[in-house]
N, C-alpha and C positions, 0 to 999 in steps of 0.2 A: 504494500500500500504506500503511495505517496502521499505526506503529509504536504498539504495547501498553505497551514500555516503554522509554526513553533514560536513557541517560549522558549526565551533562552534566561537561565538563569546559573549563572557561574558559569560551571564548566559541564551544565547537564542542561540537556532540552525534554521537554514534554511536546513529543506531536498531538496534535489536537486530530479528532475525527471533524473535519466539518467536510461538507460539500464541495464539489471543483466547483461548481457550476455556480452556487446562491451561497455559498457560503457557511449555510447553518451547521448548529453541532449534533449531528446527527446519533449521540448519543442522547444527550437532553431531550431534540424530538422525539426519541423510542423508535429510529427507522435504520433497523442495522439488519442486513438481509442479505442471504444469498439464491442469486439464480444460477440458470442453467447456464454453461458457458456458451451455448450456440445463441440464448438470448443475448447476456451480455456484451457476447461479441459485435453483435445491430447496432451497439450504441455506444461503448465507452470501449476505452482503454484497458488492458488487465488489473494496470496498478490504481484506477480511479477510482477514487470514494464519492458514491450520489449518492443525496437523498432519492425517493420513489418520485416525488415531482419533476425532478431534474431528468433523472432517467425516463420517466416518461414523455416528458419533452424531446427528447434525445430521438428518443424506440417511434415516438408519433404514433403513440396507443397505450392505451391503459393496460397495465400487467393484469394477467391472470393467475389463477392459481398453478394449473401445469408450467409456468414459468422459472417457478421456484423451484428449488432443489429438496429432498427430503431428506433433512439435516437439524439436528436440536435449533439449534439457531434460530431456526424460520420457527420453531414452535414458542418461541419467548413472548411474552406479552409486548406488544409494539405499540405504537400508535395506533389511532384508528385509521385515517388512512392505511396504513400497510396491513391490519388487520381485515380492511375490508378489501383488499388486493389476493390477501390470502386464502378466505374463505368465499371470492365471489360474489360479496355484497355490497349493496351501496353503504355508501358512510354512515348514514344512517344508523342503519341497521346493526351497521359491527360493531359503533360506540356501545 
């Protein structure tokens, strides 16, 4: 993963997770997730970290669930957006 942006402090840094694209910290929003690499590869970079907006921006369609990989990860409580990405509902719904 490439880090977008660091803290440097002494002689030690903290990469941050945020976004290439919008910059968010994509831990804080809850949207840490992996897909499939043949989706991935439609849209980003191997080493890019997006949020689900940005990449969906990117892909020009909304993720589905067959997109995702079947890995602990995707099973974490996320956001609602990526929870309703995951399970195939609107936002609504998956809030």
């Amino acid at each position: 993963m490439t880090a977008v942006a660091t803290l440097f402090d002494a002689d030690e840094y903290l990469d941050l997770p945020v976004c290439k694209d919008c910059g968010i910290d994509t831990v804080n929003a809850r949207e840490w997730f992996m897909l499939r690499d043949d989706v991935w590869a439609q849209a980003a970079e191997s080493d890019a970290l997006l949020c689900i907006g940005c990449f969906e921006a990117r892909l020009g369609r909304r993720l589905a669930p067959g997109d995702f990989t079947d890995v602990p990860l995707n099973q974490c409580r996320g956001s609602v957006r990526m929870r309703s990405r995951l399970l195939g509902l609107d936002e609504a719904t998956a809030g």
